[in-house]
C-alpha positions in Angstrom: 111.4 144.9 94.0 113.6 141.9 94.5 113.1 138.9 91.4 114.2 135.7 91.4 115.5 133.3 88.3 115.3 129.8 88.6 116.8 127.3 86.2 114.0 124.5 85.2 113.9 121.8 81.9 111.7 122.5 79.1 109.5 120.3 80.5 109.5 121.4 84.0 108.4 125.1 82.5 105.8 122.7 80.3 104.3 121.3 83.9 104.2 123.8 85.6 102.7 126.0 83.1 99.7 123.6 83.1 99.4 123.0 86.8 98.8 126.9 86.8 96.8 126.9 84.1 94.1 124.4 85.6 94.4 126.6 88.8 93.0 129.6 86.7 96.5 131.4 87.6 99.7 132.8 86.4 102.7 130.7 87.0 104.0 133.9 89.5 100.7 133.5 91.7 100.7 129.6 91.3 104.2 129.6 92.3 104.1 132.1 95.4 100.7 130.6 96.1 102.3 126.8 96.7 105.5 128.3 98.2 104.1 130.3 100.9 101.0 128.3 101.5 100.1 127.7 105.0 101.5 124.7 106.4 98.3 121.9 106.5 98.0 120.2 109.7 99.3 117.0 108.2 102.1 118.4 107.1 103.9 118.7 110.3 104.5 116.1 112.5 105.3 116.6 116.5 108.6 116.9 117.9 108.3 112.6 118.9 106.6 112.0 116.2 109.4 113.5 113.6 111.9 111.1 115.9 109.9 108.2 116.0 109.8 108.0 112.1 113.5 108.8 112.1 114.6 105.9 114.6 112.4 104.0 112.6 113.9 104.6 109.7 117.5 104.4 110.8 117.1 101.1 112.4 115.6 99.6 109.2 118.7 100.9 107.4 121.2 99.4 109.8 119.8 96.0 109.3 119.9 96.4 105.7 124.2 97.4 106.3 123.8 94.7 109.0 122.9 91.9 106.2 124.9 93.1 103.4 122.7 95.4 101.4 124.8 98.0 100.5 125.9 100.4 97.6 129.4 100.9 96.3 128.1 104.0 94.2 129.5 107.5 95.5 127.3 110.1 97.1 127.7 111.9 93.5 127.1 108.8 91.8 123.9 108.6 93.6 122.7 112.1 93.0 123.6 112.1 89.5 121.1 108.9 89.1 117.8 110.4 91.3 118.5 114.1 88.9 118.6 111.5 85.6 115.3 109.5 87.2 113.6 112.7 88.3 114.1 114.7 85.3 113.4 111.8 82.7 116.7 110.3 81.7 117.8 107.0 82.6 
């Protein structure tokens, strides 16, 4: 049988751990059991929905480049912050 190894923080293994626990599972069956879930009928939006909320969101963001509000940071620089943020540095 196939396995698979992820790499997760201390405190990532610490979470998920406990979010298994309170679901009376392992962390293999809570883990199998949230990726292949089936998909919740507000989890899926239609085909004009999905572009509704895109064109929606793309014309807010070119009035923000439109007026100025930009970033200088690097697409790196950016990912490295959201990582630091998500996974509790600063």
């Amino acid at each position: 049988m196939p396995r698979l190894s992820i790499d997760i923080t201390e405190q990532q293994h610490q979470q998920l751990k406990i979010s298994a626990a309170l679901t009376g599972q392992s962390i293999k069956d809570y883990v199998l059991s949230r990726a292949f879930r089936a998909p919740q009928e507000n989890d899926t939006l239609s085909e004009e929905q999905a572009l509704l909320a895109l064109h929606d969101f793309l014309e807010q963001r070119l009035q923000q480049v439109r007026s100025g509000e930009t970033v200088s940071a690097s697409s790196a620089d950016i990912k490295a912050r959201a990582r630091a943020l998500r996974y509790g540095g600063a």
